[in-house]
Backbone as CSV, one residue per row, in Angstrom:
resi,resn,N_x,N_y,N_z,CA_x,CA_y,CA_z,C_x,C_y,C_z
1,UNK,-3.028,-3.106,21.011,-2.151,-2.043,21.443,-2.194,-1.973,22.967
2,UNK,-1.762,-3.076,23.829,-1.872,-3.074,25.457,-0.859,-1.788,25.645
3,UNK,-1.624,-1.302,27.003,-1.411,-0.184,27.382,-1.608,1.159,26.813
4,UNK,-2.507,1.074,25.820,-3.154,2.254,25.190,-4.267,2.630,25.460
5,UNK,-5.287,2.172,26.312,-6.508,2.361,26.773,-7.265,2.155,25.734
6,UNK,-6.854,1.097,24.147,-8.156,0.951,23.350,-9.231,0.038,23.979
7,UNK,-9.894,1.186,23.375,-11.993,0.345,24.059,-12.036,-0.737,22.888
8,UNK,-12.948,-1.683,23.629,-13.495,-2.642,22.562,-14.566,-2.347,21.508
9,UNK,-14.610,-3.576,20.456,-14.873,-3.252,19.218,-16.226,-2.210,19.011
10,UNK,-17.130,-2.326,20.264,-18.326,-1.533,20.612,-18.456,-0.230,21.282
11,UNK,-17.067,0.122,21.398,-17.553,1.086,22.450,-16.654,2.112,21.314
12,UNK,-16.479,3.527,22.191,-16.071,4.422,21.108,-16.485,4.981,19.491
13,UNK,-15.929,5.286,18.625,-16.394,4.810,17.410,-16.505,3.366,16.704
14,UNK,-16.700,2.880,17.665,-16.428,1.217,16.909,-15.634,0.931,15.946
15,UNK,-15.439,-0.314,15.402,-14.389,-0.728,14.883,-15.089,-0.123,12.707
16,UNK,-13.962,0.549,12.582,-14.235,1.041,11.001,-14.712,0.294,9.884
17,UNK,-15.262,0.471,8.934,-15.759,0.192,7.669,-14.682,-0.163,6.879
18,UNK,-14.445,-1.411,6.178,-13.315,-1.562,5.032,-13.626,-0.388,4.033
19,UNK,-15.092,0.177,3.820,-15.087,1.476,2.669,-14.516,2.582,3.274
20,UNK,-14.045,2.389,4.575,-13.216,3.611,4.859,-11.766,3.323,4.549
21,UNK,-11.840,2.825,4.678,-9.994,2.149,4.122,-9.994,2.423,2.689
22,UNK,-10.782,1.871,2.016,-10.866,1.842,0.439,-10.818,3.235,0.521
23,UNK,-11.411,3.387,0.817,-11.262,5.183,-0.080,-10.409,6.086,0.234
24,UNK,-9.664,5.748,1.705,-8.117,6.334,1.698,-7.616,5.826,0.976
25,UNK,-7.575,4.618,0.890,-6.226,3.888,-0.148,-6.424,4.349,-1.712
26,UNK,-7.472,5.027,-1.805,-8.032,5.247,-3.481,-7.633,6.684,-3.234
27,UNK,-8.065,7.500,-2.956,-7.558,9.294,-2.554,-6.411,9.303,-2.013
28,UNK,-5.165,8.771,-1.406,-3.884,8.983,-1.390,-3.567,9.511,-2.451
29,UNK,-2.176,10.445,-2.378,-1.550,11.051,-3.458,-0.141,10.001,-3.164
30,UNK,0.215,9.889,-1.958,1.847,9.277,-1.798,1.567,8.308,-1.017
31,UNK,2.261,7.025,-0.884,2.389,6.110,-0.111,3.442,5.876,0.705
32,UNK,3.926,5.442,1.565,5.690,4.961,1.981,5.440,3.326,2.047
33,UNK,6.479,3.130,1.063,6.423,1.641,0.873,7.865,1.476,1.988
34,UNK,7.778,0.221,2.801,8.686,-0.185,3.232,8.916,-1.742,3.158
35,UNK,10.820,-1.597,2.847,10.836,-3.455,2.286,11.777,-3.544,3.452
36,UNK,12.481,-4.579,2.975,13.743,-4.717,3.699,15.250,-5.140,3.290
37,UNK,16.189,-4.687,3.400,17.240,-5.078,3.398,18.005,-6.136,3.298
38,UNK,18.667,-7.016,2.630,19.503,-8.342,2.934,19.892,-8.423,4.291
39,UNK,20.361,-7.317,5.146,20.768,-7.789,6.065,19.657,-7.015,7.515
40,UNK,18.538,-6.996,7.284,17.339,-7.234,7.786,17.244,-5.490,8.459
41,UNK,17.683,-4.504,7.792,17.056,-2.936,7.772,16.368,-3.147,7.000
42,UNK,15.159,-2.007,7.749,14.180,-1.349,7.140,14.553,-0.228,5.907
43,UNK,13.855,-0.144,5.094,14.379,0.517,4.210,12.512,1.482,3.628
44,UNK,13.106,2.900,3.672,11.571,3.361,3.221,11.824,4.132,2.345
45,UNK,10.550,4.453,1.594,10.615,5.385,0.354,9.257,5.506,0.291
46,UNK,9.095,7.152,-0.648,7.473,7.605,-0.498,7.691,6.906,-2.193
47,UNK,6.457,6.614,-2.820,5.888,6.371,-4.214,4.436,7.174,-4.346
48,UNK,4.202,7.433,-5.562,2.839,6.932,-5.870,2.281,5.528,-6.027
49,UNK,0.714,5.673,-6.213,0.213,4.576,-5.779,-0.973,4.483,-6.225
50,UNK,-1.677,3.649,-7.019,-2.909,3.388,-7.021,-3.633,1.899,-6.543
51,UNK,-4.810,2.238,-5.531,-5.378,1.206,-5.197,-6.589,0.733,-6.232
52,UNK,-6.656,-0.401,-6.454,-7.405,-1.090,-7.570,-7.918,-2.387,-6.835
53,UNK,-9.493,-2.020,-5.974,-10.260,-3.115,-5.556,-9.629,-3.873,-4.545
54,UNK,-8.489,-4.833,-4.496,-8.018,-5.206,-3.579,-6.224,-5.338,-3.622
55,UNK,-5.404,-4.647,-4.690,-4.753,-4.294,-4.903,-3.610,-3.232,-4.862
56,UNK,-2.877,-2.930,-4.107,-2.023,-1.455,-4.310,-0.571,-1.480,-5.250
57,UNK,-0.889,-0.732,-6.456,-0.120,-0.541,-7.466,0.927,0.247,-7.782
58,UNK,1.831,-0.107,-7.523,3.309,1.357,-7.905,4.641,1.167,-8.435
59,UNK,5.149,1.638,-9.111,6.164,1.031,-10.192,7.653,2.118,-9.262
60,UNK,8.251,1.220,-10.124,9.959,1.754,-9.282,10.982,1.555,-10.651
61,UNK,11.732,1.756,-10.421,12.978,1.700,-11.629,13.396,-0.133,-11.215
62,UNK,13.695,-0.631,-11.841,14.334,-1.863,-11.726,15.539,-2.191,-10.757
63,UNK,16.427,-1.110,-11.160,17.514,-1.086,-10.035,17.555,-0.521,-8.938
64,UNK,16.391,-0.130,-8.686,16.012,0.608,-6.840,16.309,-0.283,-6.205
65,UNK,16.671,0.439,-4.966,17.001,-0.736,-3.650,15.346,-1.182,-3.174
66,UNK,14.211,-0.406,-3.549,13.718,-0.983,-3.045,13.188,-2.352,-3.994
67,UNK,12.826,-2.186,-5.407,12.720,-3.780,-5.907,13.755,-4.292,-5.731
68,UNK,15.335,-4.445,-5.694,16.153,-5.196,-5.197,15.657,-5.740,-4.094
69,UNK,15.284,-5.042,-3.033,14.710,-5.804,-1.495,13.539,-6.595,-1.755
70,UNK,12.730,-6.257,-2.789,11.002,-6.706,-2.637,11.915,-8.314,-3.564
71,UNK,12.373,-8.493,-4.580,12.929,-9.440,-5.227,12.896,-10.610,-4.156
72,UNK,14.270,-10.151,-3.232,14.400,-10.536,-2.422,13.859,-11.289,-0.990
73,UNK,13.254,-10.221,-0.559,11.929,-10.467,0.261,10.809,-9.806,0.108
74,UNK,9.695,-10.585,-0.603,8.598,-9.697,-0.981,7.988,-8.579,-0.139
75,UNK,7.987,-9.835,1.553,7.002,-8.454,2.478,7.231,-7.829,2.814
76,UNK,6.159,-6.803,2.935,6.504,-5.169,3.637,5.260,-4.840,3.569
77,UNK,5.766,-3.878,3.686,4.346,-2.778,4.261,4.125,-1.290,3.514
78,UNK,2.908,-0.824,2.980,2.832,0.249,2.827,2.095,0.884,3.748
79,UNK,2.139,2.566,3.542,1.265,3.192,4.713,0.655,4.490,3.491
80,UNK,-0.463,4.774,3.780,-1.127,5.785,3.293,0.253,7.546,4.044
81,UNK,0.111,8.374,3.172,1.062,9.428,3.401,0.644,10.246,5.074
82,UNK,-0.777,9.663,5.506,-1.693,10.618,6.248,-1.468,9.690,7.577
83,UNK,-0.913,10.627,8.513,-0.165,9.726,9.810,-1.740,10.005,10.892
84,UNK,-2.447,11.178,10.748,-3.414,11.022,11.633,-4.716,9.946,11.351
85,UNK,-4.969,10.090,9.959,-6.004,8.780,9.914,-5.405,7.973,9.064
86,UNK,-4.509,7.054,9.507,-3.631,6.008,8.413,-4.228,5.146,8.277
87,UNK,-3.819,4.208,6.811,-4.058,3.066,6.364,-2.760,2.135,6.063
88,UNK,-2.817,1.608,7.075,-1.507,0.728,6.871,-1.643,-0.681,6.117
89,UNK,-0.933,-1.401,4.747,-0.706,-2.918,4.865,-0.260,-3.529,4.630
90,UNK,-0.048,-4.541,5.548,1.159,-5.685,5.587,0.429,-6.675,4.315
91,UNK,1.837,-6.810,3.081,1.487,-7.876,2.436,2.667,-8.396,2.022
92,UNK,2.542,-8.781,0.601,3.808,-9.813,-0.200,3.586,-8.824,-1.936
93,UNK,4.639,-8.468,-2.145,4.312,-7.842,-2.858,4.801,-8.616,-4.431
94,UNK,4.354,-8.536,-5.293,4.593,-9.502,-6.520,4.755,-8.190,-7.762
95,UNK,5.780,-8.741,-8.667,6.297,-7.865,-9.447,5.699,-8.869,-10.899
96,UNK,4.637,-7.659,-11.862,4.275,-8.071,-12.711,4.656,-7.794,-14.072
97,UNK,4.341,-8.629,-15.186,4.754,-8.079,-16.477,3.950,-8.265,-17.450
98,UNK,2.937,-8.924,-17.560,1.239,-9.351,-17.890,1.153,-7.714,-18.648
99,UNK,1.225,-7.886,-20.410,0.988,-6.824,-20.678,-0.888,-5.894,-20.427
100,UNK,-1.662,-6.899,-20.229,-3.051,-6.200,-19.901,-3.420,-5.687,-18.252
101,UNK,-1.970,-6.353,-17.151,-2.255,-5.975,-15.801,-0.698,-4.255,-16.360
102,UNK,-0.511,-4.214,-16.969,0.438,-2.974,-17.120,-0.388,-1.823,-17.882
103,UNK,-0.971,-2.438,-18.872,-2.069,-1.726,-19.436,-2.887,-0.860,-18.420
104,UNK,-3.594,-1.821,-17.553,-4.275,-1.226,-16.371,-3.799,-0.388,-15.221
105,UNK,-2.205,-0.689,-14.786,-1.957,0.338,-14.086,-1.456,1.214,-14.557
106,UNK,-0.844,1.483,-16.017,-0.851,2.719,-16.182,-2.275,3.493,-16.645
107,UNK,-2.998,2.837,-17.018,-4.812,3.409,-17.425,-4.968,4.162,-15.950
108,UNK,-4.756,3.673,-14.627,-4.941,3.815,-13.619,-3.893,5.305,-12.796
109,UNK,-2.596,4.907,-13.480,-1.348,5.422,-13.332,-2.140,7.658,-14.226
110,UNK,-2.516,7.471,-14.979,-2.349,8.335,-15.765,-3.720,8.950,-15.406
111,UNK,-4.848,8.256,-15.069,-6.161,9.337,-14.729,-6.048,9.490,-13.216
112,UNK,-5.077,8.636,-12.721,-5.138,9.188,-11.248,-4.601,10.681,-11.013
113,UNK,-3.232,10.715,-11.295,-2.020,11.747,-11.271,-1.990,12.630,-12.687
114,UNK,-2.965,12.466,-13.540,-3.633,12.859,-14.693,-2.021,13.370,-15.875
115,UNK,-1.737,12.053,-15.765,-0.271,11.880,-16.810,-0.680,11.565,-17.770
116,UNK,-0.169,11.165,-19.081,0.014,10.599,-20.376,1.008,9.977,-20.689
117,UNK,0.809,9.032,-19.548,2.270,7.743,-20.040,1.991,6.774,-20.861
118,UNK,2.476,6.398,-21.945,2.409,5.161,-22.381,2.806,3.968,-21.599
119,UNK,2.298,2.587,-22.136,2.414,1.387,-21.155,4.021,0.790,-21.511
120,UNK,4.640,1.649,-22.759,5.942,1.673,-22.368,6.511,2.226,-21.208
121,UNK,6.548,2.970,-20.558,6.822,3.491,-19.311,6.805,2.522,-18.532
122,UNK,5.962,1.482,-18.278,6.490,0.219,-17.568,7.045,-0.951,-17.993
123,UNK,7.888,-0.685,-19.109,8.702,-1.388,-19.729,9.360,-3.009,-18.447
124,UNK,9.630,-3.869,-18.195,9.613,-4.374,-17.583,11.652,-4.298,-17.591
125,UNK,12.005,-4.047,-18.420,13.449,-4.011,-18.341,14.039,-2.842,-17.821
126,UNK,13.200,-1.791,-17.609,13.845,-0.143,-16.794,12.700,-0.238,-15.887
127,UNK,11.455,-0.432,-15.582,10.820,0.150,-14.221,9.646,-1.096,-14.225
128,UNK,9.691,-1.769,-12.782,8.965,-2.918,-12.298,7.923,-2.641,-12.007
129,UNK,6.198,-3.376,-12.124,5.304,-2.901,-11.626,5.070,-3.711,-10.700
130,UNK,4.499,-2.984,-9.572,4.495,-4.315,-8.389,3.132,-3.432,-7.861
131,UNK,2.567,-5.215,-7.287,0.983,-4.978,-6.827,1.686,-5.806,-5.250
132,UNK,0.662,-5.178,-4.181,0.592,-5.561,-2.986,-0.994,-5.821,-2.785
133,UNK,-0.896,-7.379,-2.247,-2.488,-7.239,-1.561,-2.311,-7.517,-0.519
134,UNK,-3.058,-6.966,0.116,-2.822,-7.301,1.513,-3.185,-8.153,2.738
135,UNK,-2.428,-8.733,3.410,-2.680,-10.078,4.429,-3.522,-9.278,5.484
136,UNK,-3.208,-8.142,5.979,-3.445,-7.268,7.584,-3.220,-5.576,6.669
137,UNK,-4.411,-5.227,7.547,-4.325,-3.849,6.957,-4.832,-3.050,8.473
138,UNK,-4.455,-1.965,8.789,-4.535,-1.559,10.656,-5.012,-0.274,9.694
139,UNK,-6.057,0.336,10.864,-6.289,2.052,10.351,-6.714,2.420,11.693
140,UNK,-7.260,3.723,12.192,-7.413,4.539,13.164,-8.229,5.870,12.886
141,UNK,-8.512,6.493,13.560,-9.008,7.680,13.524,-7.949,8.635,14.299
142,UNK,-7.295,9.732,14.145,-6.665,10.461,15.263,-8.014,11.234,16.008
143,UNK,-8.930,11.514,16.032,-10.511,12.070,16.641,-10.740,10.851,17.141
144,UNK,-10.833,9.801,17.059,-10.766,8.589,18.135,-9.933,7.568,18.693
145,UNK,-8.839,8.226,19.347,-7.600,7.059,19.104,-7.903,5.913,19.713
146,UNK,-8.651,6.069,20.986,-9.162,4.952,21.759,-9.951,3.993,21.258
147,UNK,-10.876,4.462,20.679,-12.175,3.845,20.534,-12.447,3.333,18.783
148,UNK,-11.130,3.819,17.850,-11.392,3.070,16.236,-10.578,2.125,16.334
149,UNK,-9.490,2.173,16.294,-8.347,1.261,16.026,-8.958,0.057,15.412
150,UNK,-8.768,-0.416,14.247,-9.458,-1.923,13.572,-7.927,-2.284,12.684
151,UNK,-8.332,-3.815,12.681,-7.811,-4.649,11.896,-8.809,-5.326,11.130
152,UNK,-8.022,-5.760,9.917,-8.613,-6.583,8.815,-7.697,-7.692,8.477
153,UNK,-8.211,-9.041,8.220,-6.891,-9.723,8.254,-7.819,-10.622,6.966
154,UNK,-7.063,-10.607,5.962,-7.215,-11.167,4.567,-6.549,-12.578,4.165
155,UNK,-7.521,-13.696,4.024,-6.801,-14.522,3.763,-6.663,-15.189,2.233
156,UNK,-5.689,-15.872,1.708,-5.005,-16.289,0.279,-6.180,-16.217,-0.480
């Protein structure tokens, strides 16, 4: 971030804990997923969301613009709902239909947001489940803007 006065990885609060990330990404209530457009807009929308180990999980209707865009071009980005200590990450997002990975996010889907959906609810012909893992994930502290700022950069 040149021209922001961030301190290096030692100084300030130093650079954050991935268990601090995890556990925003696990205690979020809303996410903003952002894809993109055919003709290269940004396009955003809040979801729910569950993070699962190295995974972020959230289903959409089939005909949303935003799985139309993710179809299209998988990457984007989600952001945790919380703009002062965010968890941002850039990935590729993959749309599943694996009845035991649907099983799991609604198992996940239903004690998070404490629903009673059946794993019909992610029927793969009315609402897509799509997992993001992530390549780059950025977070911050707003109590240290200078001195947290970290990246994580995840490879295949």
């Amino acid at each position: 971030m040149p021209g922001y006065g961030i301190a290096g990885p030692e100084q300030g609060s130093g650079l954050l804990h991935w268990s601090w990330a995890a556990e925003r990404l696990t205690a979020a209530r809303n996410y903003w997923v952002v894809s993109v457009w055919p003709d290269g807009r940004p396009h955003t929308m809040p979801v729910w969301g569950m993070w699962d180990d190295s995974t972020l999980w959230f289903t959409s209707s089939t005909g949303s613009r935003k799985v139309r865009n993710l179809i299209a071009d998988p990457r984007c980005c989600v952001s945790t709902e919380d703009a002062s200590d965010p968890v941002i990450i850039e990935g590729i997002a993959r749309i599943v239909t694996e009845p035991p990975v649907l099983q799991r996010v609604i198992d996940l889907m239903n004690a998070k947001y404490r629903t009673d959906l059946g794993v019909d609810f992610l029927d793969p012909e009315r609402n897509a489940t799509i997992g993001v893992r992530p390549k780059r994930v950025f977070s911050m502290l707003h109590s240290d803007f200078t001195g947290s700022p970290t990246r994580w950069i995840f490879e295949d």
